[in-house]
C-alpha positions in Angstrom: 133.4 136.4 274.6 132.3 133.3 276.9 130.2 134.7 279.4 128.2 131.5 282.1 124.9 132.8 283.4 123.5 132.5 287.1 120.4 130.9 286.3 119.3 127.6 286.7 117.0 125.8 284.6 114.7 124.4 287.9 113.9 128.3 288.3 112.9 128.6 284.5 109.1 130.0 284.0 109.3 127.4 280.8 111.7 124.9 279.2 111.0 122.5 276.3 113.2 120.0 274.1 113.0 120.5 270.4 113.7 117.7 268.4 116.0 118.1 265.0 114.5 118.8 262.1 112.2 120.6 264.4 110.3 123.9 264.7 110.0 126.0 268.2 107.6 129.5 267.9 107.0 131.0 271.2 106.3 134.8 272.4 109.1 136.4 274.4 108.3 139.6 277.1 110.5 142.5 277.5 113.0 141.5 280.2 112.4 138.1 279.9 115.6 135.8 279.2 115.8 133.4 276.7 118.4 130.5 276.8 118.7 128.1 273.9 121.1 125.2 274.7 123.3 122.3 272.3 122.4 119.5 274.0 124.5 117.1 272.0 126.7 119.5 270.4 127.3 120.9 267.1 123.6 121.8 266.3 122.8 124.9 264.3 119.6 126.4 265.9 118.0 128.9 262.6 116.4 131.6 264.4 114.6 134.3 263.4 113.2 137.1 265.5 110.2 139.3 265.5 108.2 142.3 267.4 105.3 140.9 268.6 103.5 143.8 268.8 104.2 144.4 265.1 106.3 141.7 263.4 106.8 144.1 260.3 109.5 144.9 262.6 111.8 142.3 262.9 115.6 141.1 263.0 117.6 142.8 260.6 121.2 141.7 260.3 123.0 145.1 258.3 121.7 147.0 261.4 123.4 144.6 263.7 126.3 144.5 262.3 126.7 148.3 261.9 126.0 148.6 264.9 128.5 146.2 266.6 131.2 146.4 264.1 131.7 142.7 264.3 130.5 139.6 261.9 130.4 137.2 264.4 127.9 137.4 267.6 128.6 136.3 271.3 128.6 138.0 274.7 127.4 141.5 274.7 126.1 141.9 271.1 122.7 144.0 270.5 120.4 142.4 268.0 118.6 145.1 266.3 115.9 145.2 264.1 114.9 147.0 260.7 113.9 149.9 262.6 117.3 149.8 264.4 116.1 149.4 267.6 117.7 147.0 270.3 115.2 143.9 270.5 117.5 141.1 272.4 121.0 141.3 274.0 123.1 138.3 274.6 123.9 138.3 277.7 125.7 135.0 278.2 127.1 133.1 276.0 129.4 129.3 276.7 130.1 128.9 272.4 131.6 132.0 271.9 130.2 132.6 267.9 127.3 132.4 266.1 126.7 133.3 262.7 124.6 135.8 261.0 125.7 135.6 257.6 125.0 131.8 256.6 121.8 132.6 255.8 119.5 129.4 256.5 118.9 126.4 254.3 116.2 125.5 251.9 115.6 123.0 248.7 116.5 125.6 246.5 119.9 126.3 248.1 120.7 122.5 248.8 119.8 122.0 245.5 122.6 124.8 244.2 125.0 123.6 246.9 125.5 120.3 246.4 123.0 118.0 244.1 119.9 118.2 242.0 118.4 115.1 244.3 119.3 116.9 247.4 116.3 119.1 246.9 113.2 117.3 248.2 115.5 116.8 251.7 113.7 118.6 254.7 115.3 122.2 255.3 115.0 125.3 257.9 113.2 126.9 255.7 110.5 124.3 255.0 110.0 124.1 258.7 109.6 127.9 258.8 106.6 127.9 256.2 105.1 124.8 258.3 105.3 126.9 261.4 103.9 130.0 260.0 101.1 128.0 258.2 100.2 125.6 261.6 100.1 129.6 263.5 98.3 132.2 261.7 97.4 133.4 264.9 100.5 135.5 264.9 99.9 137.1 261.3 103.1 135.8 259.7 103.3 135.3 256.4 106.2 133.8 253.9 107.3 137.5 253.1 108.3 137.8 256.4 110.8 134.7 256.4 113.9 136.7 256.1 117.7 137.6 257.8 118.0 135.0 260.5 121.0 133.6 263.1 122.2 130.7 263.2 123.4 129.7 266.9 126.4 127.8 267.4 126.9 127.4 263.6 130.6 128.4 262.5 131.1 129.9 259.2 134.3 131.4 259.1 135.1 134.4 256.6 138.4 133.9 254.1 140.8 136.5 253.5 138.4 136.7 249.8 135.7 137.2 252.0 133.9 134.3 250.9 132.0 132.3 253.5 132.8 128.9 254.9 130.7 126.1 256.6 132.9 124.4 259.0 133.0 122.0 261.5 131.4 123.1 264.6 132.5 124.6 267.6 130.1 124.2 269.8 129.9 120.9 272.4 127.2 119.5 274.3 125.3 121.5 276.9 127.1 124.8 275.3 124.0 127.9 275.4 123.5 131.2 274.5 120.8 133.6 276.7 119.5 136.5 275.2 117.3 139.4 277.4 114.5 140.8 275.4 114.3 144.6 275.1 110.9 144.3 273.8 108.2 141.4 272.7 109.3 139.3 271.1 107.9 136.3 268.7 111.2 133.9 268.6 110.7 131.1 265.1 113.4 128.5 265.7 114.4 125.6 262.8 116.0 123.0 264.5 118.5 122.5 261.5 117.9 119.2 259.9 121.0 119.4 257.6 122.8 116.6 256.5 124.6 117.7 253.3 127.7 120.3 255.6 129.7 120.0 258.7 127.7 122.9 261.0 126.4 119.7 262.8 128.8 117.1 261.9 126.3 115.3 259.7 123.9 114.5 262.3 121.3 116.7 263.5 120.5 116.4 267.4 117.9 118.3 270.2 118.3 121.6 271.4 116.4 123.3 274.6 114.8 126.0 274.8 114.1 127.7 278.5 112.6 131.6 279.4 113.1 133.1 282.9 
């Protein structure tokens, strides 16, 4: 559901550019408002979400999707964690889906996917481990690398239900904002994939603003 949002990013409390191939890690209060933004279009932002307080706690996609009844998320969908409690709404939302199934990418699964010499190529999951080893301020460890979204990636479902990665239907200057029920550590990977369609081949910026 497209839902625009009243704010405007002069007002924001913080906004920052983060290049592709990129990682963003930043600590979210309750009732603040994230917004993460395609500034070029067609960028798959990897995210992964934590309680600060006590990140054994974190995202957890089966909950989320009980709880909604719905694969895809956009306007109005709760993201609840492995303790199924409500940690972020979206509350606006100019894509209209983002994907929770995709999983995000690494050398092993580039590797499976498409070619043994894909596998030394830069991947979310790389830039999660160098964000978790450049912070150990927050306590994270690889273990707790694990269900993530991927905003403004499209991967449709078949009638099989196998998964799809297809071109993207996001455009540039397209965002999602999410409202934080609780604190929250937000891990971002600026997707540097190069080997499917979710960013037509050609990984670009995204922004990142809190209110």
């Amino acid at each position: 559901m497209l839902q625009t949002s009243p704010r405007v990013t002069h007002d924001a409390l913080y906004r920052m550019a983060v290049p592709a191939g990129d990682y963003w890690l930043y600590r979210i209060e309750a009732g603040q408002t994230l917004r993460i933004t395609d500034l070029e279009g067609n960028q798959a932002a990897d995210t992964l979400f934590f309680n600060a307080d006590d990140t054994a706690e974190r995202y957890s996609v089966t909950d989320t999707l009980r709880g909604q009844g719905n694969l895809f998320l956009t306007t109005g969908s709760v993201l609840r964690s492995n303790e199924d409690r409500p940690m972020l709404t979206i509350v606006a939302d100019t894509c209209g889906r983002h994907d929770t199934l995709g999983g995000a990418c690494a050398t092993e699964s580039n590797t499976v996917r498409y070619d043994l010499e894909k596998r030394h190529m830069h991947a979310c999951r790389d830039s999660w481990m160098l964000a978790v080893a450049e912070h150990p301020e927050y306590g994270l460890t690889r273990r707790d690398i694990t269900h993530n979204i991927n905003f403004f990636m499209n991967v449709p479902v078949t009638e099989q239900g196998d998964l799809t990665f297809a071109d993207g239907i996001s455009a540039p200057g397209k965002y999602v904002e999410l409202e934080a029920h609780m604190n929250v550590l937000v891990l971002i990977s600026n997707c540097p994939q190069l080997n499917n369609p979710c960013n037509g081949y050609h990984p670009t910026p995204i922004e990142v603003a809190v209110w």
